[in-house]
C-alpha positions, -999 to 999 in steps of 0.1 A, spaced: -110 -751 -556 -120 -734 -527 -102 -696 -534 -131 -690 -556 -161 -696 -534 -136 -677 -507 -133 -650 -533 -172 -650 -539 -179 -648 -503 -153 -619 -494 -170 -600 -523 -203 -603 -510 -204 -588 -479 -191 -558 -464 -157 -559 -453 -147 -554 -415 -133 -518 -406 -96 -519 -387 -89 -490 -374 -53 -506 -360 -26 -498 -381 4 -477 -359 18 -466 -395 30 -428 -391 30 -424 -358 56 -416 -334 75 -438 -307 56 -420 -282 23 -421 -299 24 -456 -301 37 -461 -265 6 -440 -250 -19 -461 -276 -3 -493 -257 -6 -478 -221 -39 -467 -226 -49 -504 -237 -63 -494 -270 -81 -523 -288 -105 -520 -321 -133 -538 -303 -145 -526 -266 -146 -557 -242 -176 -533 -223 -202 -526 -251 -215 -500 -225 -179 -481 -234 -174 -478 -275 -152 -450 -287 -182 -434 -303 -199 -423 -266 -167 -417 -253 -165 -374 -252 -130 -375 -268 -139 -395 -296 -137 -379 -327 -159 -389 -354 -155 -397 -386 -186 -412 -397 -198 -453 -381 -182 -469 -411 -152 -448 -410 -123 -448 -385 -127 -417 -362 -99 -400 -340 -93 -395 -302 -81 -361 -285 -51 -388 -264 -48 -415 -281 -32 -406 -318 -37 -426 -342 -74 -439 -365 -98 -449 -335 -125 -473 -343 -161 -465 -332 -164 -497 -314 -133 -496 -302 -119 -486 -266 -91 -478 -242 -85 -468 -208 -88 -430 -211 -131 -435 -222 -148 -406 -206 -188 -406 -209 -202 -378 -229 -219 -351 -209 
């Protein structure tokens, strides 16, 4: 009874971006995105990907990409290599 109202709801609203997903990348790739402690959502909201200068974007509802850390990089996201733009 309740996967249709759970269906009704998902189909409502917008779903979340995740910008996660380690598919394609190399060993090495994915051993630098782990060093650099890159998460989807920045613990410091002063710090987001998208005001970090090596953030490339994609557009806000669109996973971006980051000049070291390989990989799709979420706007809001972060890591330990955030530089602020000048």
């Amino acid at each position: 009874m309740l996967a249709p109202v759970a269906a009704a709801v998902e189909g409502c609203g917008k779903k979340e971006l995740s910008c996660s997903s380690t598919t394609g990348l190399t060993p090495a790739d994915i051993q630098t995105r782990t060093a650099l402690q890159y998460v989807d959502r920045a613990a410091d909201p002063a710090k987001p990907c998208r005001s970090c200068r090596l953030f490339r974007t994609a557009g806000e509802a669109a996973c971006g990409g980051c000049e070291v850390v390989k990989g799709p990089i979420h706007p809001g996201g972060s890591c330990s290599a955030w530089a602020a733009r000048t």
